[in-house]
N, C-alpha and C positions, 0 to 999 in steps of 0.2 A: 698119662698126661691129661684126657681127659677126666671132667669130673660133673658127676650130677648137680644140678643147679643148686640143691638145697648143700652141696658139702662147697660152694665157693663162695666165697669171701665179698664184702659189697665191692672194693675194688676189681674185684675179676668182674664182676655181676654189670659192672660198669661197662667196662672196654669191652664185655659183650654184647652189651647191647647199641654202644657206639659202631662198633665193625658191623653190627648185623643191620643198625640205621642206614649206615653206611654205604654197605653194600646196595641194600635196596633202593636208597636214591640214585647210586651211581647207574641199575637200572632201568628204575624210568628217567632218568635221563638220559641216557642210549634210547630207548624208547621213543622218548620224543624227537629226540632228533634224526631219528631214522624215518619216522612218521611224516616230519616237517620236511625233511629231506626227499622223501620219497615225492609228496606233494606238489613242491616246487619242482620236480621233474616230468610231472606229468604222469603220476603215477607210473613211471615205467622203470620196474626193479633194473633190467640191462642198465638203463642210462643211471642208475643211484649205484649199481656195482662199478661201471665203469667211470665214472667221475671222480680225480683223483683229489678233490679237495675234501671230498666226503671221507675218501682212504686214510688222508692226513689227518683231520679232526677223529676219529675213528681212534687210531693208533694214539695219538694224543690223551685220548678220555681212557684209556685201556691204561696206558703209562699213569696217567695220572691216579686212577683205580690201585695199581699196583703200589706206586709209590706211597698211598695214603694207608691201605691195608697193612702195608709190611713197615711202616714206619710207628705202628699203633702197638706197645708193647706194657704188657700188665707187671706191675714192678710190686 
């Protein structure tokens, strides 16, 4: 299934490099909001682990990660 970059096609070449965009921004953007998060807590990881608005945006950016990845298909 998979395939070296020179044997795929511009449309695969494509959707791989939108998923691998993708993914990377869905990255730092967990990143920052972990960072910003952390910040407004006072630096103190316990209170950004126990903070359940953090939890919910968290699962949210995960879901939405998920949903955008596996809804991207090379036709």
């Amino acid at each position: 299934m998979k395939k070296k970059w020179t044997e795929k096609n511009q449309k695969e070449k494509k959707w791989f490099l939108i998923r691998l965009i993708g993914g990377i921004a869905f990255l730092v953007a967990g990143a920052i909001f972990g960072l910003v998060s952390l910040y407004m807590n006072g630096w103190s990881f316990t209170q950004f682990i126990t903070n359940p608005t953090t939890d919910l945006i968290l699962l949210c950016l995960v879901a939405f990660g998920v949903m955008f990845i596996t809804s991207l298909e090379v036709k």
